[in-house]
PDB file with one MODEL, atoms N, CA, C and O in Angstrom:
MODEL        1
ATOM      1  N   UNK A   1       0.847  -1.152   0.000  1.00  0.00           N
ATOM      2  CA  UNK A   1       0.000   0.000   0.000  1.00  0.00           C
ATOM      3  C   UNK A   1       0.902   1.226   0.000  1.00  0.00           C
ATOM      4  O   UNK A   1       1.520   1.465   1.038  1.00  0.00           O
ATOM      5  N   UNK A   2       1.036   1.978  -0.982  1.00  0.00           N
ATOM      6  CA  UNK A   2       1.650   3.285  -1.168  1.00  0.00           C
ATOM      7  C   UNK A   2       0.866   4.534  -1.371  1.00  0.00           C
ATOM      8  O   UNK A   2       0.318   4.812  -2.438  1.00  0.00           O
ATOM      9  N   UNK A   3       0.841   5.160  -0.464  1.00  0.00           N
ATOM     10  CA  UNK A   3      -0.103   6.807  -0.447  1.00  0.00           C
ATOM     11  C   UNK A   3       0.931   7.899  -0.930  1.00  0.00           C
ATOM     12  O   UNK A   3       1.819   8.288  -0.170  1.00  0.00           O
ATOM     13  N   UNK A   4       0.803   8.340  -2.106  1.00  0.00           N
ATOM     14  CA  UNK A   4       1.147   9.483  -3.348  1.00  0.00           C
ATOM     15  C   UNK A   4       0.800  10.731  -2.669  1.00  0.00           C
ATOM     16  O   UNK A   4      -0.074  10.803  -1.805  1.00  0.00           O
ATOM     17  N   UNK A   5       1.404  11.569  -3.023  1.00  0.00           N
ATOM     18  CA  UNK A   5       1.030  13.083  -2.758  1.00  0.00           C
ATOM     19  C   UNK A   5       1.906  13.910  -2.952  1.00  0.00           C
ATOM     20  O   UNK A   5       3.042  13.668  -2.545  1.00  0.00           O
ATOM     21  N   UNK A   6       1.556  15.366  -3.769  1.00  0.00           N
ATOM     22  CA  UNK A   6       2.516  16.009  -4.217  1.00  0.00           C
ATOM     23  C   UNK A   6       2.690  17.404  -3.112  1.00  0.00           C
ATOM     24  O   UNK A   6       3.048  18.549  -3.388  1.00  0.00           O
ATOM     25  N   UNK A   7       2.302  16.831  -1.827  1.00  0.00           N
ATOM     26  CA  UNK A   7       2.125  17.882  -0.932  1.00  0.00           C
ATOM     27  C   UNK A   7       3.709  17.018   0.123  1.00  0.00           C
ATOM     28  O   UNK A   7       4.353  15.979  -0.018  1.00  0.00           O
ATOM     29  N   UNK A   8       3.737  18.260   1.185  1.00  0.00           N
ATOM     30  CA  UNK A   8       4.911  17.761   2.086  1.00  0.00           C
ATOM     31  C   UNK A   8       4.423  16.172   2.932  1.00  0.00           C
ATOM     32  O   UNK A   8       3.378  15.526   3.005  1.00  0.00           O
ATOM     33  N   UNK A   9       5.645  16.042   3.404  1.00  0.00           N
ATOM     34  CA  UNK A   9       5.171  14.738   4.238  1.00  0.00           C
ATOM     35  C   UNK A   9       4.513  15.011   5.548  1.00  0.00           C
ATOM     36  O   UNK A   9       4.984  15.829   6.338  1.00  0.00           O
ATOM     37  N   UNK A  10       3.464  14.353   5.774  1.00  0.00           N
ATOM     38  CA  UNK A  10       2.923  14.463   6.672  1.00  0.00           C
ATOM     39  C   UNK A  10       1.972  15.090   6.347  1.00  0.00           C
ATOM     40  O   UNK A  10       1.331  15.371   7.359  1.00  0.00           O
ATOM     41  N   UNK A  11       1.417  15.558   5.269  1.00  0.00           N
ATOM     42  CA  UNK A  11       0.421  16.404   4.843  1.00  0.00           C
ATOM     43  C   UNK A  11      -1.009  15.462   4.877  1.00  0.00           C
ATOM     44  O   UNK A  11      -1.585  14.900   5.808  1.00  0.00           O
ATOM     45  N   UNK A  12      -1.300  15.562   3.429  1.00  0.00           N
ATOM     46  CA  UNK A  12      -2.225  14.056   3.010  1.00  0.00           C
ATOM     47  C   UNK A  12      -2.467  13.384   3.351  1.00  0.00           C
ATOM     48  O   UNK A  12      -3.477  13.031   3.960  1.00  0.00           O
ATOM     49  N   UNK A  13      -1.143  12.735   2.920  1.00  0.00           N
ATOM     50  CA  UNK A  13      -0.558  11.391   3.016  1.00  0.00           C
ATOM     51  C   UNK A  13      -0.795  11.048   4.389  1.00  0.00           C
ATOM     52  O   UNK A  13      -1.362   9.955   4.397  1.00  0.00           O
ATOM     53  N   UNK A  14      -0.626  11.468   5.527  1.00  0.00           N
ATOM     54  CA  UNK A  14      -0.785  10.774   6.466  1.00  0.00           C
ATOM     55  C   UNK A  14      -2.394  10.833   6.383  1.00  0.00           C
ATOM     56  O   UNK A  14      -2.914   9.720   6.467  1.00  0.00           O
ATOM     57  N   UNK A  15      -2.959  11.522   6.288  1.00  0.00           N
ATOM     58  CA  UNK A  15      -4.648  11.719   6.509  1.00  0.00           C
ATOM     59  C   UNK A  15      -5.133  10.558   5.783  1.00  0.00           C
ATOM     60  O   UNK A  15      -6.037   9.801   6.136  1.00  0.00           O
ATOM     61  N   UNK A  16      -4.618  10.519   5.011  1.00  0.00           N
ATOM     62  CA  UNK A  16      -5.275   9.339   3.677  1.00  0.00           C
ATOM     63  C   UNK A  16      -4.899   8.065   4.826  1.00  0.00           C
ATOM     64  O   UNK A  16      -5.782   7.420   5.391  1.00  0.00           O
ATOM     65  N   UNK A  17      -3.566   7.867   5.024  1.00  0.00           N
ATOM     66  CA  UNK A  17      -3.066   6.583   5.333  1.00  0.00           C
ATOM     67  C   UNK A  17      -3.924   6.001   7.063  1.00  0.00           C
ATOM     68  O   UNK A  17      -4.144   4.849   7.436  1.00  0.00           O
ATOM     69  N   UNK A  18      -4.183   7.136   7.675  1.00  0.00           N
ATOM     70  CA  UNK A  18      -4.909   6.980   8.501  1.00  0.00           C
ATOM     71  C   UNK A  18      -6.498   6.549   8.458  1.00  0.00           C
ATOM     72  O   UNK A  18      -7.114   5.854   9.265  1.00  0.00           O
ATOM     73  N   UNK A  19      -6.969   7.197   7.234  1.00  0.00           N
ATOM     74  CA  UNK A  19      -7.822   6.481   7.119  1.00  0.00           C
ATOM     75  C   UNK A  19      -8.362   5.178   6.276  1.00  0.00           C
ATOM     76  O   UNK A  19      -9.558   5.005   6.043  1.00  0.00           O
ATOM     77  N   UNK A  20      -7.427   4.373   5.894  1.00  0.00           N
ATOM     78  CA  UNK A  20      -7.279   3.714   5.136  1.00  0.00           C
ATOM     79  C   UNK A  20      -7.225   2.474   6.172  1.00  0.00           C
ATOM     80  O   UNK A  20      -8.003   1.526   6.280  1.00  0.00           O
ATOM     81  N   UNK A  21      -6.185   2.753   6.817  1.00  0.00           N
ATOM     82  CA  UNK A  21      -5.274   1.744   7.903  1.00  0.00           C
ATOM     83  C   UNK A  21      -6.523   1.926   9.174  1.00  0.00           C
ATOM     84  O   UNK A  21      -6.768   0.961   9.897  1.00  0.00           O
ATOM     85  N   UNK A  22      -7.035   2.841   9.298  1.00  0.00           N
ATOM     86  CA  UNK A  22      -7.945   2.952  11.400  1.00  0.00           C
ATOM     87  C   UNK A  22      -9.398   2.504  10.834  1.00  0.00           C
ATOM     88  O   UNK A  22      -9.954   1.533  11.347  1.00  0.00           O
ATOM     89  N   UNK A  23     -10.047   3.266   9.703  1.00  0.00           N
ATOM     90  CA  UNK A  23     -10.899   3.209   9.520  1.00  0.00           C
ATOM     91  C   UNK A  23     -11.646   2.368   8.767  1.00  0.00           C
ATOM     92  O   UNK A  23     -12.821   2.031   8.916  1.00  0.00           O
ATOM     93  N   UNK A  24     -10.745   2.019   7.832  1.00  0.00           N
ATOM     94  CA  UNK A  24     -11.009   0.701   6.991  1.00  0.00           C
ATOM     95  C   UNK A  24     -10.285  -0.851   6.837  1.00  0.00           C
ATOM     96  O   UNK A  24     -10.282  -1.747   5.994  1.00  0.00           O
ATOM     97  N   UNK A  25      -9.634  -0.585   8.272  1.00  0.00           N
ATOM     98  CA  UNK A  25      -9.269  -1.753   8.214  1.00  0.00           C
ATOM     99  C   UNK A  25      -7.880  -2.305   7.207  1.00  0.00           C
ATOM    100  O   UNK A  25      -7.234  -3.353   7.233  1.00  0.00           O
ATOM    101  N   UNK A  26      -7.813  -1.449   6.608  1.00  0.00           N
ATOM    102  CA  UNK A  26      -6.676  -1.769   5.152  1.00  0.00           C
ATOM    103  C   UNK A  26      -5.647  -2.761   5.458  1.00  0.00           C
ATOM    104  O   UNK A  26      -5.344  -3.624   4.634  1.00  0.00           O
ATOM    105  N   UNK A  27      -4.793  -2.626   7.246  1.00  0.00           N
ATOM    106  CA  UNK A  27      -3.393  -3.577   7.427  1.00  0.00           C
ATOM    107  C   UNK A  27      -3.568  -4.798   7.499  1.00  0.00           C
ATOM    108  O   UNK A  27      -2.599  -5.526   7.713  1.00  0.00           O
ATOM    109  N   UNK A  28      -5.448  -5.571   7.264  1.00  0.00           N
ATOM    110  CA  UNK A  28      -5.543  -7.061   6.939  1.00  0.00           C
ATOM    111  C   UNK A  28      -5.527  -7.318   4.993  1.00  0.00           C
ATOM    112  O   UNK A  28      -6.107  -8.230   4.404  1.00  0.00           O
ATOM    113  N   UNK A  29      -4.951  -6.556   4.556  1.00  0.00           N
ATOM    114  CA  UNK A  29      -4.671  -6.881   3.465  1.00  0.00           C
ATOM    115  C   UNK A  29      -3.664  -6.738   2.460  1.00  0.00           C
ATOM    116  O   UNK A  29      -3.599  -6.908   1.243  1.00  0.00           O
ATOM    117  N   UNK A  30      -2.394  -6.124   3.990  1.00  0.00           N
ATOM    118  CA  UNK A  30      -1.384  -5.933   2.700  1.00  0.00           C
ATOM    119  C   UNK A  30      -0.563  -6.862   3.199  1.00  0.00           C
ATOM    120  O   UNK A  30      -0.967  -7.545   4.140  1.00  0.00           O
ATOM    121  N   UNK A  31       1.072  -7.114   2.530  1.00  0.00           N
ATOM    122  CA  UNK A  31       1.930  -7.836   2.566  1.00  0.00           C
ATOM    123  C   UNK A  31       3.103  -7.076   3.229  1.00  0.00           C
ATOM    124  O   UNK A  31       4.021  -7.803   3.610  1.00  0.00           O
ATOM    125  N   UNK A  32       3.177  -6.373   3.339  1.00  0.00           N
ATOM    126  CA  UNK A  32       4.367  -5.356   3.977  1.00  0.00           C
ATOM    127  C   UNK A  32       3.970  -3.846   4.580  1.00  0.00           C
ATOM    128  O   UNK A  32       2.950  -3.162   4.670  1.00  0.00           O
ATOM    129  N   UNK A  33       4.858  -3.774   4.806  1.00  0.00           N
ATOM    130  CA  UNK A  33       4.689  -2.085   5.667  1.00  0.00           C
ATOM    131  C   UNK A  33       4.159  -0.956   4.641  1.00  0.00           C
ATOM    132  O   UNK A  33       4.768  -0.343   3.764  1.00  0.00           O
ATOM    133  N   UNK A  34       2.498  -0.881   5.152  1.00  0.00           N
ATOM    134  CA  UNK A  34       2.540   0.651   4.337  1.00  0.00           C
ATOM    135  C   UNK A  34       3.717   1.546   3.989  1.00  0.00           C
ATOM    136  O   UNK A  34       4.765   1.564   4.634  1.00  0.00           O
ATOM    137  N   UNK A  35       3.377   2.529   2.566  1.00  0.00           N
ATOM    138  CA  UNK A  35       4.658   3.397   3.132  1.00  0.00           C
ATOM    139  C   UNK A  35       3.656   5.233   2.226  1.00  0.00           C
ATOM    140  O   UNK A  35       2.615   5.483   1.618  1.00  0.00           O
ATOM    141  N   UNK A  36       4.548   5.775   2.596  1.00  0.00           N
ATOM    142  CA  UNK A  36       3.803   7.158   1.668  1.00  0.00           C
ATOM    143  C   UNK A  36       5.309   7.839   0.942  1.00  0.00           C
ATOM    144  O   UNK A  36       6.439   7.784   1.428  1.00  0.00           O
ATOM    145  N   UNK A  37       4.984   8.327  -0.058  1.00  0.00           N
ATOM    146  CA  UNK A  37       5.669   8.908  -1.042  1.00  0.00           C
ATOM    147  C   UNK A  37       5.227  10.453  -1.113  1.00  0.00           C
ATOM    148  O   UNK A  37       4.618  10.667  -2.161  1.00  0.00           O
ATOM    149  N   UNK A  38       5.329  11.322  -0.491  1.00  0.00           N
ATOM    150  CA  UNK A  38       5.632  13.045  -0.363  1.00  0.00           C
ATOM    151  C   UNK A  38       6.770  13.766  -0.874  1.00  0.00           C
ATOM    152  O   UNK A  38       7.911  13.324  -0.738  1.00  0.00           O
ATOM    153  N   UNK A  39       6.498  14.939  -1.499  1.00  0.00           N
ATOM    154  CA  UNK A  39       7.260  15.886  -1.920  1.00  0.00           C
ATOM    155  C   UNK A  39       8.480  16.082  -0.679  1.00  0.00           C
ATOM    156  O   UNK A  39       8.238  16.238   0.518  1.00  0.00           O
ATOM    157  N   UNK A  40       9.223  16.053  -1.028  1.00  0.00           N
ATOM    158  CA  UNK A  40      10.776  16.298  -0.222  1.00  0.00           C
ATOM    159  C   UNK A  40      10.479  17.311   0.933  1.00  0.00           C
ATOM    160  O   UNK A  40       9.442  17.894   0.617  1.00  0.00           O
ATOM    161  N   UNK A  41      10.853  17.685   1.904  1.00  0.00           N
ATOM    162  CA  UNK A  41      10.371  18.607   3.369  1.00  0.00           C
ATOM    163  C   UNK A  41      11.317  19.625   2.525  1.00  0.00           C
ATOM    164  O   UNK A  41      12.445  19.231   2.230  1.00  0.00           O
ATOM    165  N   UNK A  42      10.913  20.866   2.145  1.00  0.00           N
ATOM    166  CA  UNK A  42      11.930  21.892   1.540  1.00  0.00           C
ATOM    167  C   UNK A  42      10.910  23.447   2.064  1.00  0.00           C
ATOM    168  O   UNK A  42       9.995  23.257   2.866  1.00  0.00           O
ATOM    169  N   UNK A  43      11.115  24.570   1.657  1.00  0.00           N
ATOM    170  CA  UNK A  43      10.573  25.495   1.358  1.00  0.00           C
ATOM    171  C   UNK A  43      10.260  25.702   0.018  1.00  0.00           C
ATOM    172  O   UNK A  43      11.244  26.044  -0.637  1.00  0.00           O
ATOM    173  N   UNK A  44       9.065  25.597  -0.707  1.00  0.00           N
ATOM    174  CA  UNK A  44       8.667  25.591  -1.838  1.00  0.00           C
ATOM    175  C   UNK A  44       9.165  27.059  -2.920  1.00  0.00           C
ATOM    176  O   UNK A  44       9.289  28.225  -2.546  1.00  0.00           O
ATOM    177  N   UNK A  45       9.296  26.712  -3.788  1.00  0.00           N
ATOM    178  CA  UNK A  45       9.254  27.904  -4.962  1.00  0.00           C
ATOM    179  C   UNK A  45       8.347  28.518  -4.880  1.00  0.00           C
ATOM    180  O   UNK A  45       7.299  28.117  -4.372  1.00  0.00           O
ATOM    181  N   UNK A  46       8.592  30.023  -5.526  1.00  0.00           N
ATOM    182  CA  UNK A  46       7.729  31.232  -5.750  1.00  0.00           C
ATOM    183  C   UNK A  46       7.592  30.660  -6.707  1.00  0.00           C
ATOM    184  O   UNK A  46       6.455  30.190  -6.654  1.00  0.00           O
ATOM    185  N   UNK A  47       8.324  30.223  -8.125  1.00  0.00           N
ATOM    186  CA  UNK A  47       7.592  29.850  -9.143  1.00  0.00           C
ATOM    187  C   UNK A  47       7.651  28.528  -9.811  1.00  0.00           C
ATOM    188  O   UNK A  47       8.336  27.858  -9.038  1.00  0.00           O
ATOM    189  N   UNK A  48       7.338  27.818 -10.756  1.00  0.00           N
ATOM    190  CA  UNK A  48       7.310  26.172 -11.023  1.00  0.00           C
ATOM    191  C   UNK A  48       8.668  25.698 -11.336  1.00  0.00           C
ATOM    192  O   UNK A  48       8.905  24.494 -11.433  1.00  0.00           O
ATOM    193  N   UNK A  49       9.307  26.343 -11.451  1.00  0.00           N
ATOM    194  CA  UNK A  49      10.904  26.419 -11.597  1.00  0.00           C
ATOM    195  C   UNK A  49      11.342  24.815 -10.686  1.00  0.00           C
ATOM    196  O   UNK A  49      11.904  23.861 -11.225  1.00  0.00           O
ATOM    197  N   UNK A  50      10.959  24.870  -9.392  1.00  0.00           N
ATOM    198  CA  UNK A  50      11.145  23.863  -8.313  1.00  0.00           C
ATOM    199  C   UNK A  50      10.783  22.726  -7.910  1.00  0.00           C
ATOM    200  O   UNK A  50      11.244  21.931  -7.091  1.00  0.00           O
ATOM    201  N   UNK A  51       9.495  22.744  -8.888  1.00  0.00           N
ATOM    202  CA  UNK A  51       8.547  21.697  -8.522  1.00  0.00           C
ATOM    203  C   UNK A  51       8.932  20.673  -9.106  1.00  0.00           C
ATOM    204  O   UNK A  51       8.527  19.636  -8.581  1.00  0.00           O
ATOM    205  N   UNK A  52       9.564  20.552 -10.000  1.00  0.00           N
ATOM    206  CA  UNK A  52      10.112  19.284 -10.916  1.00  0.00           C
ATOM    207  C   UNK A  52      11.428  18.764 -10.020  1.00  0.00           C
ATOM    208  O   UNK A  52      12.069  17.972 -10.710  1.00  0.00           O
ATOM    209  N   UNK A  53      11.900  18.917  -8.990  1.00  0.00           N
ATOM    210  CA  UNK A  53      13.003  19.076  -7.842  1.00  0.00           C
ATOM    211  C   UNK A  53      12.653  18.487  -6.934  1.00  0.00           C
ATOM    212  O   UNK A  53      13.342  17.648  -6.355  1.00  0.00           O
ATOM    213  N   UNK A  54      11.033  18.950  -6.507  1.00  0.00           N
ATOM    214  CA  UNK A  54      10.714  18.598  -4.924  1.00  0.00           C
ATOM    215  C   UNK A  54       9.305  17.846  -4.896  1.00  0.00           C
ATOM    216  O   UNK A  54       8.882  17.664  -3.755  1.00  0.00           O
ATOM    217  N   UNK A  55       8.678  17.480  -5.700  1.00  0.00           N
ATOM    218  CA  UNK A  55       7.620  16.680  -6.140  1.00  0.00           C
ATOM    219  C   UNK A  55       8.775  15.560  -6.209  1.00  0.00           C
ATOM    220  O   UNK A  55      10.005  15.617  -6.188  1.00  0.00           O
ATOM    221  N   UNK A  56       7.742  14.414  -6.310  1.00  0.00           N
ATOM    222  CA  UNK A  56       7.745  13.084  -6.588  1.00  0.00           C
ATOM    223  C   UNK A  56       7.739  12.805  -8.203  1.00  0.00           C
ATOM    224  O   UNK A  56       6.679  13.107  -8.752  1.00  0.00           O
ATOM    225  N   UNK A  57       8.748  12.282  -9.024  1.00  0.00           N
ATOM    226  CA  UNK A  57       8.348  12.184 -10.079  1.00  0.00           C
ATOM    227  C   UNK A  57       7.689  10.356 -10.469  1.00  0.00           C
ATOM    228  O   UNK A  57       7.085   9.573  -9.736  1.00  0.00           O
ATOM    229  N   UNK A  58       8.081  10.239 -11.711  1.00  0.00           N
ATOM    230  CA  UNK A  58       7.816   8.502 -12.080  1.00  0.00           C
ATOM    231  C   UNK A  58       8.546   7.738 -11.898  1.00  0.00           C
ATOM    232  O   UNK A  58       8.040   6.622 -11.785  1.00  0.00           O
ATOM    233  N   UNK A  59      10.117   7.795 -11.755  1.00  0.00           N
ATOM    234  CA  UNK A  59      11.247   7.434 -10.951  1.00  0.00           C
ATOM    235  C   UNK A  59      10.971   7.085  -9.705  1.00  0.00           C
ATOM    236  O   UNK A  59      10.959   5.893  -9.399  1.00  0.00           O
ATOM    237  N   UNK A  60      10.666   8.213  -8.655  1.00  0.00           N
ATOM    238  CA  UNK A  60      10.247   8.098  -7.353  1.00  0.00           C
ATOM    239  C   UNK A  60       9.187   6.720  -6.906  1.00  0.00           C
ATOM    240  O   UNK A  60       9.270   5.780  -6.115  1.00  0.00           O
ATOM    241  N   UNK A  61       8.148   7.229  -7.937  1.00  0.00           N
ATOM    242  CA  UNK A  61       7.149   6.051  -7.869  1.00  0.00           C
ATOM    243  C   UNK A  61       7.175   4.498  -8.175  1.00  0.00           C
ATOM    244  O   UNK A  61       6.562   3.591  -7.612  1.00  0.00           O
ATOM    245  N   UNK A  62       8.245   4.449  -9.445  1.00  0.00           N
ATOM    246  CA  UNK A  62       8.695   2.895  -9.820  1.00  0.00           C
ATOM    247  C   UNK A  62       9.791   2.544  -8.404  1.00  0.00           C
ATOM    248  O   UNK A  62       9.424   1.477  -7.912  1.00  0.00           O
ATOM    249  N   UNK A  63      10.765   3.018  -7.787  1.00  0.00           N
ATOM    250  CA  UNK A  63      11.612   3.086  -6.673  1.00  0.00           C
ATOM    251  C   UNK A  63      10.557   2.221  -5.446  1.00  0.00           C
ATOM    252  O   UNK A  63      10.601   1.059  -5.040  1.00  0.00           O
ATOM    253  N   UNK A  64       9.625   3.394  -5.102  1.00  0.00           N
ATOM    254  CA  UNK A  64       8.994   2.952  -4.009  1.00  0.00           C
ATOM    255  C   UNK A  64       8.159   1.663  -4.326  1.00  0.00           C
ATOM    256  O   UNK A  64       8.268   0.755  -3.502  1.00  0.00           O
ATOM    257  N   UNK A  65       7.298   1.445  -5.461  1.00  0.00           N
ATOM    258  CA  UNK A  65       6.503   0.698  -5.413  1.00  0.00           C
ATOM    259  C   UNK A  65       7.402  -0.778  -5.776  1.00  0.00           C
ATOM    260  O   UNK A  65       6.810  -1.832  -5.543  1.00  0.00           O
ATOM    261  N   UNK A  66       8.450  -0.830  -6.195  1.00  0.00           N
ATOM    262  CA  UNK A  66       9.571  -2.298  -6.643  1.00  0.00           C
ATOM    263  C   UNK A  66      10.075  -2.410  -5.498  1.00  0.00           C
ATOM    264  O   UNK A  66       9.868  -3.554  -5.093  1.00  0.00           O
ATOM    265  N   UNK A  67      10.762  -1.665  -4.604  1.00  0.00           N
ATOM    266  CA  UNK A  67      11.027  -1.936  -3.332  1.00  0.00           C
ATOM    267  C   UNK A  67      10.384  -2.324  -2.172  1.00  0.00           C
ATOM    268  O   UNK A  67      10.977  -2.830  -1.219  1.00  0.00           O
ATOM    269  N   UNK A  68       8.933  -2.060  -2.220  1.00  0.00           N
ATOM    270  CA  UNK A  68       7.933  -2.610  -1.338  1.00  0.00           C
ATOM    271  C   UNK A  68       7.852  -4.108  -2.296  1.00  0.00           C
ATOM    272  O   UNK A  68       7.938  -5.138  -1.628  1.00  0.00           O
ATOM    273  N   UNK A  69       7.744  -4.218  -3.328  1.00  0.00           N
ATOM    274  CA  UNK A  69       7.579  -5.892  -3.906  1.00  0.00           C
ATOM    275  C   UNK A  69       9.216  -6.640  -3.309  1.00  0.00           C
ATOM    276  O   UNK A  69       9.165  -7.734  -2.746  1.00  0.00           O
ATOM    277  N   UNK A  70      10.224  -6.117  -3.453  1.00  0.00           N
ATOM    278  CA  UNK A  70      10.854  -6.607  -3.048  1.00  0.00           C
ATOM    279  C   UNK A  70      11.431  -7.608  -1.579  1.00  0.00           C
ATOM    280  O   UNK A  70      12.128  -8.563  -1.237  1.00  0.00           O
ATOM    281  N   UNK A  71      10.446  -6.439  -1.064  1.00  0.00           N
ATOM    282  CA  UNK A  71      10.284  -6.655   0.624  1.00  0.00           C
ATOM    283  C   UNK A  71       9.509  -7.707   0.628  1.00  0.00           C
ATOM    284  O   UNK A  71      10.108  -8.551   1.293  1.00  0.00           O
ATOM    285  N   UNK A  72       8.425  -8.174   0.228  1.00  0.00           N
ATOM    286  CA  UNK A  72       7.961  -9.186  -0.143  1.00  0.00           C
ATOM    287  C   UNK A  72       8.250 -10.689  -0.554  1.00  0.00           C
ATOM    288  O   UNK A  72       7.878 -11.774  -0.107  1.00  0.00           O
ATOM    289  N   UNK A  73       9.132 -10.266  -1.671  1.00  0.00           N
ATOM    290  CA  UNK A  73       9.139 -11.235  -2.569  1.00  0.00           C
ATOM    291  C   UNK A  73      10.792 -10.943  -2.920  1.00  0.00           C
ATOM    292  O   UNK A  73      11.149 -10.613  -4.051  1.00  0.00           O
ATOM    293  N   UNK A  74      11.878 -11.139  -1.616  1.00  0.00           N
ATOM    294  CA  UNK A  74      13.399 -10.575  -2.790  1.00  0.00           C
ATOM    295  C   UNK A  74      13.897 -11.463  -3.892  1.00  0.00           C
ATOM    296  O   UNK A  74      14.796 -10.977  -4.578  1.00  0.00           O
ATOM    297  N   UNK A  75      13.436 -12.821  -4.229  1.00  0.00           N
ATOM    298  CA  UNK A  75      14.034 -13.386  -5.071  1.00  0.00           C
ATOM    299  C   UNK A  75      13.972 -13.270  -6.906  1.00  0.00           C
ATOM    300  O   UNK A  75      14.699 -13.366  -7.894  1.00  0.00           O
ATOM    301  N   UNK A  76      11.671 -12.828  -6.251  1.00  0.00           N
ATOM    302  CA  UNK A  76      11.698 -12.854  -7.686  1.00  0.00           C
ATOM    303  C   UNK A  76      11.868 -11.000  -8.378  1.00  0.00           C
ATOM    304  O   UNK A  76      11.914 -10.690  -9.568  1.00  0.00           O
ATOM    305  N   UNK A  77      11.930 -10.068  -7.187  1.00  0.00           N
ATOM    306  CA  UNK A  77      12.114  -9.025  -7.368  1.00  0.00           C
ATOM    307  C   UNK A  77      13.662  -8.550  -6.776  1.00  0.00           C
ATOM    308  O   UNK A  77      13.674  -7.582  -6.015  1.00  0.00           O
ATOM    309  N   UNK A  78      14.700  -9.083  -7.047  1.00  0.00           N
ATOM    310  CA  UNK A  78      15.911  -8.748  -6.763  1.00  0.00           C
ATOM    311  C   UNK A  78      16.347  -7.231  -6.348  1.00  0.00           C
ATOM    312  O   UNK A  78      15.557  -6.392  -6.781  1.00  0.00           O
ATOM    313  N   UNK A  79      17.233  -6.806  -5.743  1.00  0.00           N
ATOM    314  CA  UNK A  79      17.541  -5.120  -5.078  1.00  0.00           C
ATOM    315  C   UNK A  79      18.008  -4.495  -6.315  1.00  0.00           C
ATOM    316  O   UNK A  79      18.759  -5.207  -6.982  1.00  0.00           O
ATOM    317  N   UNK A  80      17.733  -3.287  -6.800  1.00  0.00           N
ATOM    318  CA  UNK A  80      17.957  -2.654  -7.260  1.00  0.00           C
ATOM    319  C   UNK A  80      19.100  -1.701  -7.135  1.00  0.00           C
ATOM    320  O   UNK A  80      18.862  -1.068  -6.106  1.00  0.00           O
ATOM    321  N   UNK A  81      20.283  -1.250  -7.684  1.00  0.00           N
ATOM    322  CA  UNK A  81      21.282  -0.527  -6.938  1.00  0.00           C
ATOM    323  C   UNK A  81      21.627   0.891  -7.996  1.00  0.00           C
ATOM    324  O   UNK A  81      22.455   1.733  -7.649  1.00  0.00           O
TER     325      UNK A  81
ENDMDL
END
């Protein structure tokens, strides 16, 4: 289970993950440790200049989500370096 958000950590992401995990029950159905994926803890840009920096891109997202399979499963999903 991976919670996305292009806001800081602790923003959303925890709101979402809280209610996912308290309210619905979610940790009888995963295989490993939730995790959340947030924009880097920075002081944001005045203009979009930054955001491609401190957002999460598709990199970020293939990273987190192969490494949680890994945790799982390391043989048939080997470490990435």
């Amino acid at each position: 289970m991976l919670f996305f958000d292009e806001d800081v950590p602790g923003g959303a992401t925890a709101y979402m993950m809280q209610k996912v995990l308290e309210e619905q029950g979610g940790y009888y159905y995963v295989d490993t440790q939730p995790k959340t994926l947030a924009a880097k803890d920075h002081r944001p840009a005045y203009s979009t200049d930054g955001d491609y920096f401190s957002n999460p891109n598709a990199e970020d997202v293939f990273d987190a989500v192969y490494n949680m399979m890994h945790d799982v499963d390391p043989i048939k999903y080997p470490k990435i370096f």
